[in-house]
C-alpha positions in Angstrom: -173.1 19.6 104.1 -171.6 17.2 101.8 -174.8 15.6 101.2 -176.6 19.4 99.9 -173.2 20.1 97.7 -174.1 16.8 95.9 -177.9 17.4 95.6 -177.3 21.0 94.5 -174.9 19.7 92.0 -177.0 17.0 90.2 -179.8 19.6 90.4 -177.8 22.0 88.2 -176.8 19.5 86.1 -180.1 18.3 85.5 -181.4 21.8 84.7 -178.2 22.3 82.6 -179.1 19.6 80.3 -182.4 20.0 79.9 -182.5 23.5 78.7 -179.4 22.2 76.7 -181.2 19.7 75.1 -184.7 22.2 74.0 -182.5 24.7 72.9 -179.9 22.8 70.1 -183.3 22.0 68.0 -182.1 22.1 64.1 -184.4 24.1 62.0 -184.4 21.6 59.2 -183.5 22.5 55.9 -185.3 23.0 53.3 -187.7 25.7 51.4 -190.2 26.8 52.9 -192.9 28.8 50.7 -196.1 30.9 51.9 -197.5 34.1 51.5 -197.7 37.2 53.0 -201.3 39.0 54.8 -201.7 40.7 51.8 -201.5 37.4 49.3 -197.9 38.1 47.9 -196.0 35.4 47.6 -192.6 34.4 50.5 -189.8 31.7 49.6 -187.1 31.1 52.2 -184.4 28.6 51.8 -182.9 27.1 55.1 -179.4 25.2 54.9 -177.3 24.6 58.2 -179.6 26.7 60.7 -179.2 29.5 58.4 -181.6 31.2 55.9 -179.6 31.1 52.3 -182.1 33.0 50.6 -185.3 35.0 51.1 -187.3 36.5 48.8 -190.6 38.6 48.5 -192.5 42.0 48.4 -194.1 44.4 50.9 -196.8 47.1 49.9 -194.9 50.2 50.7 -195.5 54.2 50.1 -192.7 56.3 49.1 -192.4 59.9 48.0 -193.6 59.8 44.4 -194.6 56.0 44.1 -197.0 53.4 46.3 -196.8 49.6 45.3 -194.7 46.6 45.6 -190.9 46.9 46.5 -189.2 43.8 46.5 -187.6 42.6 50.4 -184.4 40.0 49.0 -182.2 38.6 51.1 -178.7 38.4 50.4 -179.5 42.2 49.4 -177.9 43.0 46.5 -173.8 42.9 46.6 -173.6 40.7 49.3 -174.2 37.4 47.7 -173.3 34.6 49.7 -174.1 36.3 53.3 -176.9 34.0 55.4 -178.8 34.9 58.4 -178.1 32.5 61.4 -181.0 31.2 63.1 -180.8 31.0 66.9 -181.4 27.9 68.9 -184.8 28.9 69.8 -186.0 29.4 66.0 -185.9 33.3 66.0 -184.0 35.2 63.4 -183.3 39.2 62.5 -181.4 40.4 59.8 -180.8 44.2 59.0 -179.6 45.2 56.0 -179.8 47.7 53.0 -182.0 47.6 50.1 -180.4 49.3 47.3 -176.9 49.1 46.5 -175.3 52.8 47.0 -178.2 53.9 49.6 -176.9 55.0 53.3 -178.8 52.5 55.8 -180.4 55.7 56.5 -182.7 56.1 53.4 -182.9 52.6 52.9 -183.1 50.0 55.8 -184.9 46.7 55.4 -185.7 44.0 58.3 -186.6 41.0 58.3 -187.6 39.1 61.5 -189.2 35.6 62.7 -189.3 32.5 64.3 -189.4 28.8 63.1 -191.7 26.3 64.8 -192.3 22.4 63.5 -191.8 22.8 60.2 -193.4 26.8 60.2 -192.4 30.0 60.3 -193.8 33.3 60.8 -192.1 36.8 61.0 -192.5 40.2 59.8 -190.7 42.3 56.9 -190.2 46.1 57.6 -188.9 48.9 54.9 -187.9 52.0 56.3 -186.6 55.5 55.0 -187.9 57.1 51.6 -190.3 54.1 51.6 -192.1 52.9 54.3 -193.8 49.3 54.8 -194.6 46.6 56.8 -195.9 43.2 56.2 -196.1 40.0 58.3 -195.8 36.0 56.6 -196.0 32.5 57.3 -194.7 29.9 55.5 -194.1 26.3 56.3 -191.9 23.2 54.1 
C-alpha cells in the first residue's frame, strides 16, 4: 500500500510540474506590428505579459456612415489600464469605444493568442456600428 501512495505521489508530481513548466511561458516584450485581412495596419506593445498598447482600425457599417473606425486600446480615459496575457498566450479585453457611450451602443473586443514570437486574434465593434476583423502580427 505504501509502495502505490509513493508511486501515485511522484506521478502527480511529475504531471504537476510539467504542466507547470508549459504554462509560465513569458510572452516577450516587445512591439509587435502586422496588418489586418483587409491590409490596415495592427501595432501592439507587450511589457510584463501584458499588452500596453494596441492600436488599429476595423471596416465597420453604422447608421449613417461605413468606413474605418479606429479599435485603441487603453480606450480613451483609461490611460494606463493593460490587458493581462494568460499563461497560455490568449488574451480578451472588453471595453468601450467612445468616452460617454453605454457599453451598450458602443462595445469593442479585442481577442488573441501569442505563439513564438506571433500573434493572431480578432477585433469586434458592436452597437451602432458593427465590425469585425481578424490580424497577425509578429516582433
Amino acid at each position: 500500500m505504501t509502495l502505490r501512495l509513493l508511486s501515485a505521489t511522484l506521478i502527480s508530481l511529475a504531471l504537476f510540474l510539467g504542466f507547470g513548466i508549459g504554462t509560465a511561458a513569458a510572452v516577450p516584450n516587445g512591439t509587435y506590428k502586422g496588418k489586418t485581412e483587409g491590409k490596415v495596419k495592427v501595432k501592439i506593445k507587450v511589457k510584463n505579459n501584458r499588452i500596453k498598447k494596441f492600436e488599429s482600425s476595423v471596416y465597420a457599417t453604422c447608421y449613417s456612415y461605413s468606413g474605418l473606425q479606429t479599435v485603441a486600446f487603453p480606450p480613451a480615459g483609461r490611460k494606463g489600464a493593460k490587458v493581462k496575457i494568460k499563461g497560455n498566450g490568449s488574451f480578451k479585453a472588453v471595453f468601450r469605444g467612445s468616452p460617454g457611450s453605454s457599453l451598450a451602443d458602443d462595445k469593442r473586443t479585442l481577442k488573441g493568442k501569442f505563439k513564438g514570437g506571433k500573434v493572431t486574434g480578432s477585433m469586434k465593434i458592436e452597437g451602432l456600428c458593427s465590425g469585425k476583423a481578424t490580424f497577425k502580427a509578429h516582433k
